[in-house]
C-alpha positions as CSV (number, residue, x, y, z in Angstrom):
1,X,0.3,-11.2,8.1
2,X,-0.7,-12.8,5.0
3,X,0.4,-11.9,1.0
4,X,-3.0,-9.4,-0.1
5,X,-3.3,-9.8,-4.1
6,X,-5.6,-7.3,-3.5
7,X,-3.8,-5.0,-1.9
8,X,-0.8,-5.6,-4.0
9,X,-2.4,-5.2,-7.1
10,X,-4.1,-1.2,-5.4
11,X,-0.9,0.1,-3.9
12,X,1.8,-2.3,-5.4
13,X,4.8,-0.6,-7.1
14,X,3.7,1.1,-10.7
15,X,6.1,1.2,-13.4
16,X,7.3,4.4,-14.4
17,X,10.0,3.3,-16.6
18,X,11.7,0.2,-18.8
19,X,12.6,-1.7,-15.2
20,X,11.8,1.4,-12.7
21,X,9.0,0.8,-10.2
22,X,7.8,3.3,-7.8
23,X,6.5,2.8,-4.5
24,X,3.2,4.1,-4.0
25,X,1.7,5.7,-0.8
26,X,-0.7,5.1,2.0
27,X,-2.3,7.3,4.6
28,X,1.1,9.0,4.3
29,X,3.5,5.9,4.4
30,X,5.1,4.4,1.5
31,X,4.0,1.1,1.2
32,X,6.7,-1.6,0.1
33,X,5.5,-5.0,-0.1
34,X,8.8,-6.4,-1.2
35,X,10.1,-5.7,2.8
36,X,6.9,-5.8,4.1
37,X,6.5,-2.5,5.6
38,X,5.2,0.9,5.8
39,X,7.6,3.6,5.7
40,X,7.1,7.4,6.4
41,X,10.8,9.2,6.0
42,X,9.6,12.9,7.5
43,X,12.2,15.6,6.4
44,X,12.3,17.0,9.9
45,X,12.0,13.7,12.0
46,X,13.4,10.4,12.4
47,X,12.2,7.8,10.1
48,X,9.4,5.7,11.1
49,X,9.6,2.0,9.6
50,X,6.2,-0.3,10.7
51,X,6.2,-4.0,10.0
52,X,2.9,-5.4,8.5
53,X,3.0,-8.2,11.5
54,X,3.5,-5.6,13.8
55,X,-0.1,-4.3,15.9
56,X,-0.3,-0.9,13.8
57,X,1.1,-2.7,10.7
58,X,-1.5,-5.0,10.8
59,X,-4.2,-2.1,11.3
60,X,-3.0,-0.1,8.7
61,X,-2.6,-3.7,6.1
62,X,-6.7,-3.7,7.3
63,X,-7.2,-0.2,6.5
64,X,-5.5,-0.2,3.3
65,X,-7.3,-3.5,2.5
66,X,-10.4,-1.9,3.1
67,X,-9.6,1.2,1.0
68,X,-8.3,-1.8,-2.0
69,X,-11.7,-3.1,-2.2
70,X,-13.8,0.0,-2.6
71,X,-11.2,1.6,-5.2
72,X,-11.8,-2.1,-7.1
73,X,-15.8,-1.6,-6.7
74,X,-15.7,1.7,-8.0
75,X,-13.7,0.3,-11.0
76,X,-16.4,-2.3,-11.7
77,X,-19.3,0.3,-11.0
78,X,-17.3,2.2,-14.0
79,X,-17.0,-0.6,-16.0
80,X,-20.7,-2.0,-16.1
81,X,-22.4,1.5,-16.9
């Protein structure tokens, strides 16, 4: 799976504070682009960890890429009114 600028820039990690970045969340997994991988950490399951080259990695990365661009269209809609 390729590097997304895209995607990275959407649901990249956000500062919150001088040097602190949080991870910020997909469909319910926390994305981190750093290990390449969704993460979902369910209180009363196992963990679940998904590659971005694995099959549903590389669905989600689509879905989430999807979901980048119309997030930055709606910023530029914003923008030009």
């Amino acid at each position: 799976m390729y590097r997304c600028d895209i995607c990275e820039r959407v649901f990249g990690p956000k500062a919150i504070a001088a040097g602190v970045n949080q991870l910020q969340t997909f469909n319910g997994y926390t994305v981190d682009f750093q290990l390449r991988q969704f993460r979902s950490l369910p209180r009363d399951a196992r963990p679940v960890f998904i590659d971005f080259d694995s099959l549903k990695g590389m669905q989600l990365c689509a879905v989430m890429h999807e979901a980048a661009i119309n997030q930055l269209n709606k910023k530029i809609a914003n923008f030009a009114m």
